[in-house]
N, C-alpha and C positions, 0 to 999 in steps of 0.2 A: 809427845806432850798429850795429856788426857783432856780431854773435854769438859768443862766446867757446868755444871748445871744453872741454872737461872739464876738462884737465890747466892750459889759460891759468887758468879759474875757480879751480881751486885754486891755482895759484901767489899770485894777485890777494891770496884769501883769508887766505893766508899773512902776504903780506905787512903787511895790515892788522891782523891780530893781532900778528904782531911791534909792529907801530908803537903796536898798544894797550901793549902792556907797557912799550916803552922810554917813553911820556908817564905811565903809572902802574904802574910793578914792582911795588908792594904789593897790586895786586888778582887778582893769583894767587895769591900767598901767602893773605891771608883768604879763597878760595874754597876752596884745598883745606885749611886748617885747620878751619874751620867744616864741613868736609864730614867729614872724618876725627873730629870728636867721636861719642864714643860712651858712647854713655849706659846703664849695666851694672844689668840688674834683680836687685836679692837679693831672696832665697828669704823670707819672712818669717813665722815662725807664734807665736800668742800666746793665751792663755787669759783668759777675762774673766768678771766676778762682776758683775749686776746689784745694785746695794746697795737701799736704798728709803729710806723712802718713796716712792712716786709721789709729785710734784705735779701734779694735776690742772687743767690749762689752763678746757677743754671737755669735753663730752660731752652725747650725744645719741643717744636711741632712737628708729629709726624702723620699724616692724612688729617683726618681729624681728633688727635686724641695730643692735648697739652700734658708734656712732662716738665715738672720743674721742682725746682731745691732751694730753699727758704730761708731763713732765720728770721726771729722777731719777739719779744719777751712778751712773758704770758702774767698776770698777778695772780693771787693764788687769797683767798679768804676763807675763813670755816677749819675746818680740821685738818688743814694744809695752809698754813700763814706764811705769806711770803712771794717769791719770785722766781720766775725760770727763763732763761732760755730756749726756744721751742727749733732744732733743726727739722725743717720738715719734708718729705719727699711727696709729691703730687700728684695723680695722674688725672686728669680732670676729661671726661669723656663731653662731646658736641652736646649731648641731650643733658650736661651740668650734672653728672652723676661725676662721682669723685674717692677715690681711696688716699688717705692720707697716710702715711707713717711717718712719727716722729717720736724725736728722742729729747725729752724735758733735763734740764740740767737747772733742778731746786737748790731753793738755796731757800731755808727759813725753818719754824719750827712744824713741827705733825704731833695732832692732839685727836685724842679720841672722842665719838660724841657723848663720851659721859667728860669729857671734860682732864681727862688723864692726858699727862704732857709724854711721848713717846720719845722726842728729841729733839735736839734743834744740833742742826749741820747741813750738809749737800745729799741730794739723792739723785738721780738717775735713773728717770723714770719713762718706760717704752710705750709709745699710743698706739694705737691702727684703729683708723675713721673709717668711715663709710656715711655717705651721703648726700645729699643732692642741695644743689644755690636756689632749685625751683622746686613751690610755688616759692615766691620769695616772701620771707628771707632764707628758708631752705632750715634743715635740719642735720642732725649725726647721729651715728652711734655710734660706740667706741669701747673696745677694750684695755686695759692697760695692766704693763708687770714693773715691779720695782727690780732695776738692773746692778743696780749697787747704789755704796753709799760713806759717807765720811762723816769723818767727825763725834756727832750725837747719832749721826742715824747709819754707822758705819756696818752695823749687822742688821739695818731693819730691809724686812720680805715686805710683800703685798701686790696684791692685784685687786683688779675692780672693773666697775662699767661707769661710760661716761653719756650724758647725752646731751645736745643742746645746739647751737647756728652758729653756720659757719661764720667765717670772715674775718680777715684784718685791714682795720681794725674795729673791735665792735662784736665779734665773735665772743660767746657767749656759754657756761654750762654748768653741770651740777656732776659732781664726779662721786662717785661712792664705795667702798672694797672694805677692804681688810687690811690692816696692817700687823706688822709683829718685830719685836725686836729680840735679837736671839740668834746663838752661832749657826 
Protein backbone atom coordinates (compact mmCIF):
# COMPACT_ATOMS: atom_id res chain seq x y z
CA UNK A 1 0.00 0.00 0.00
CA UNK A 2 1.71 3.51 -0.87
CA UNK A 3 1.83 6.27 1.32
CA UNK A 4 -0.69 9.06 0.96
CA UNK A 5 0.52 12.57 1.09
CA UNK A 6 -0.97 15.22 3.40
CA UNK A 7 -3.35 16.88 0.95
CA UNK A 8 -4.50 13.02 -0.74
CA UNK A 9 -5.24 12.25 3.29
CA UNK A 10 -7.31 14.81 3.63
CA UNK A 11 -9.27 14.75 0.46
CA UNK A 12 -9.81 10.76 1.33
CA UNK A 13 -11.06 12.12 4.77
CA UNK A 14 -13.35 14.43 3.21
CA UNK A 15 -14.80 12.31 1.40
CA UNK A 16 -15.65 9.83 4.01
CA UNK A 17 -17.33 12.21 6.02
CA UNK A 18 -19.43 13.44 3.34
CA UNK A 19 -20.42 9.87 2.65
CA UNK A 20 -21.17 9.78 6.62
CA UNK A 21 -23.73 12.47 6.25
CA UNK A 22 -25.46 11.53 3.06
CA UNK A 23 -26.08 7.58 4.74
CA UNK A 24 -27.19 9.73 8.14
CA UNK A 25 -28.01 13.68 7.74
CA UNK A 26 -29.52 13.75 11.25
CA UNK A 27 -26.20 12.97 13.06
CA UNK A 28 -24.88 16.33 12.57
CA UNK A 29 -27.66 17.92 13.39
CA UNK A 30 -28.03 16.17 17.08
CA UNK A 31 -24.28 16.85 17.55
CA UNK A 32 -24.29 20.37 17.22
CA UNK A 33 -27.85 20.68 19.01
CA UNK A 34 -26.73 18.66 22.04
CA UNK A 35 -23.53 20.65 22.04
CA UNK A 36 -25.00 24.20 21.80
CA UNK A 37 -27.44 23.43 24.97
CA UNK A 38 -26.75 25.66 27.61
CA UNK A 39 -27.59 25.30 30.77
CA UNK A 40 -27.97 28.99 32.72
CA UNK A 41 -27.03 29.20 36.51
CA UNK A 42 -29.54 31.65 38.57
CA UNK A 43 -28.25 33.47 41.27
CA UNK A 44 -30.36 32.11 44.21
CA UNK A 45 -30.57 33.37 47.94
CA UNK A 46 -33.04 32.52 50.74
CA UNK A 47 -33.45 32.61 54.53
CA UNK A 48 -34.31 29.84 56.72
CA UNK A 49 -35.77 29.17 60.40
CA UNK A 50 -34.86 26.02 62.16
CA UNK A 51 -38.38 25.09 63.74
CA UNK A 52 -38.12 22.12 66.57
CA UNK A 53 -38.42 20.11 68.20
CA UNK A 54 -35.31 17.96 67.54
CA UNK A 55 -36.23 14.35 67.13
CA UNK A 56 -33.62 12.51 68.50
CA UNK A 57 -32.54 9.49 66.19
CA UNK A 58 -29.12 8.58 68.40
CA UNK A 59 -26.61 9.91 70.42
CA UNK A 60 -23.67 9.00 72.22
CA UNK A 61 -20.84 10.29 74.51
CA UNK A 62 -17.51 9.42 74.01
CA UNK A 63 -14.79 11.20 76.48
CA UNK A 64 -15.74 14.49 75.75
CA UNK A 65 -16.99 14.70 72.32
CA UNK A 66 -21.15 14.45 71.89
CA UNK A 67 -22.26 12.31 68.61
CA UNK A 68 -25.79 12.45 67.67
CA UNK A 69 -28.44 12.09 64.79
CA UNK A 70 -31.50 14.31 64.57
CA UNK A 71 -34.42 15.11 62.57
CA UNK A 72 -36.52 18.39 62.73
CA UNK A 73 -38.00 20.60 59.89
CA UNK A 74 -36.42 23.62 58.81
CA UNK A 75 -38.83 26.67 56.78
CA UNK A 76 -37.41 27.96 53.86
CA UNK A 77 -38.32 31.96 52.51
CA UNK A 78 -36.65 34.05 49.59
CA UNK A 79 -35.66 32.05 46.71
CA UNK A 80 -36.30 28.64 48.34
CA UNK A 81 -40.18 28.87 49.38
CA UNK A 82 -41.19 26.22 51.44
CA UNK A 83 -40.15 23.32 53.86
CA UNK A 84 -37.78 20.61 54.60
CA UNK A 85 -36.91 17.98 56.69
CA UNK A 86 -33.44 18.42 58.02
CA UNK A 87 -31.75 14.60 59.05
CA UNK A 88 -28.70 15.68 60.86
CA UNK A 89 -25.38 13.97 62.07
CA UNK A 90 -23.57 16.05 65.05
CA UNK A 91 -20.42 16.00 66.51
CA UNK A 92 -20.29 18.64 69.04
CA UNK A 93 -16.73 19.03 70.67
CA UNK A 94 -16.49 20.28 75.05
CA UNK A 95 -15.19 23.75 74.03
CA UNK A 96 -19.08 23.88 71.62
CA UNK A 97 -17.24 23.78 68.55
CA UNK A 98 -19.53 21.53 66.26
CA UNK A 99 -19.58 19.84 62.54
CA UNK A 100 -22.91 19.28 61.28
CA UNK A 101 -23.90 17.27 58.30
CA UNK A 102 -27.23 16.98 57.00
CA UNK A 103 -29.38 16.03 54.24
CA UNK A 104 -32.53 18.63 53.64
CA UNK A 105 -35.56 16.87 52.03
CA UNK A 106 -37.33 20.34 50.23
CA UNK A 107 -40.42 20.39 49.44
CA UNK A 108 -41.63 23.92 47.69
CA UNK A 109 -40.87 26.19 44.84
CA UNK A 110 -36.91 27.82 43.99
CA UNK A 111 -37.04 31.22 42.27
CA UNK A 112 -34.22 33.16 41.18
CA UNK A 113 -33.25 36.56 42.65
CA UNK A 114 -34.44 38.23 39.58
CA UNK A 115 -37.50 36.79 40.30
CA UNK A 116 -37.56 33.67 37.48
CA UNK A 117 -39.59 30.51 38.94
CA UNK A 118 -37.01 27.50 38.45
CA UNK A 119 -39.58 24.81 39.87
CA UNK A 120 -41.82 23.79 42.26
CA UNK A 121 -41.30 19.83 43.54
CA UNK A 122 -38.77 17.96 46.14
CA UNK A 123 -35.14 18.58 46.22
CA UNK A 124 -32.47 16.87 48.21
CA UNK A 125 -30.31 18.92 49.42
CA UNK A 126 -26.56 18.12 51.37
CA UNK A 127 -25.28 20.66 54.34
CA UNK A 128 -21.85 20.42 56.13
CA UNK A 129 -21.58 23.15 59.22
CA UNK A 130 -18.98 24.19 60.97
CA UNK A 131 -19.26 26.22 64.07
CA UNK A 132 -19.45 27.18 67.51
CA UNK A 133 -22.84 27.68 70.33
CA UNK A 134 -20.04 30.19 72.08
CA UNK A 135 -19.90 33.37 72.35
CA UNK A 136 -23.61 32.83 72.60
CA UNK A 137 -25.70 32.56 70.39
CA UNK A 138 -22.75 31.17 68.51
CA UNK A 139 -22.43 31.11 64.63
CA UNK A 140 -21.93 28.71 61.19
CA UNK A 141 -20.71 28.21 58.04
CA UNK A 142 -21.84 26.02 55.66
CA UNK A 143 -21.63 24.61 52.42
CA UNK A 144 -24.11 22.88 50.49
CA UNK A 145 -24.86 20.60 47.01
CA UNK A 146 -28.20 19.88 45.55
CA UNK A 147 -28.31 15.82 45.57
CA UNK A 148 -31.37 15.28 43.38
CA UNK A 149 -34.65 16.12 42.93
CA UNK A 150 -38.43 15.45 41.55
CA UNK A 151 -41.16 16.56 40.16
CA UNK A 152 -40.46 20.58 38.96
CA UNK A 153 -37.04 20.31 40.25
CA UNK A 154 -36.38 16.81 38.95
CA UNK A 155 -32.95 17.83 36.89
CA UNK A 156 -32.15 20.92 38.95
CA UNK A 157 -28.06 21.24 40.09
CA UNK A 158 -26.80 23.78 42.66
CA UNK A 159 -24.58 24.50 45.38
CA UNK A 160 -23.86 27.43 47.59
CA UNK A 161 -22.71 28.90 51.05
CA UNK A 162 -24.72 29.16 54.03
CA UNK A 163 -24.21 31.37 57.25
CA UNK A 164 -25.99 32.06 60.33
CA UNK A 165 -26.78 30.44 64.51
CA UNK A 166 -27.24 27.57 65.43
CA UNK A 167 -29.96 25.93 67.20
CA UNK A 168 -33.31 24.15 67.43
CA UNK A 169 -35.36 25.71 67.74
CA UNK A 170 -34.53 29.44 66.65
CA UNK A 171 -31.62 28.56 64.46
CA UNK A 172 -31.32 30.92 62.09
CA UNK A 173 -29.68 31.85 58.26
CA UNK A 174 -29.20 33.31 54.84
CA UNK A 175 -28.13 30.54 52.29
CA UNK A 176 -26.99 31.75 48.89
CA UNK A 177 -25.53 29.44 45.40
CA UNK A 178 -26.52 28.77 42.24
CA UNK A 179 -29.03 27.07 40.92
CA UNK A 180 -29.79 25.47 37.32
CA UNK A 181 -32.14 23.32 35.86
CA UNK A 182 -31.03 21.07 33.08
CA UNK A 183 -30.15 17.11 32.13
Amino acid sequence: MALLSGGQMMKRLLVVWVAALLVAPGALSISISRASAVVVQHPVSTTFLELGPDTVISQRLRGTTYYGRDFHPIDYSGGLSGTSVSTERIILQADQTFTVHNIEDFTGTISSTDGTVLGTGTAKIRFVASGSFLPDPGSFTATFTVIGGSGGLTHLHGHGTAVGVPGVPGGNGVATGHFSIGA
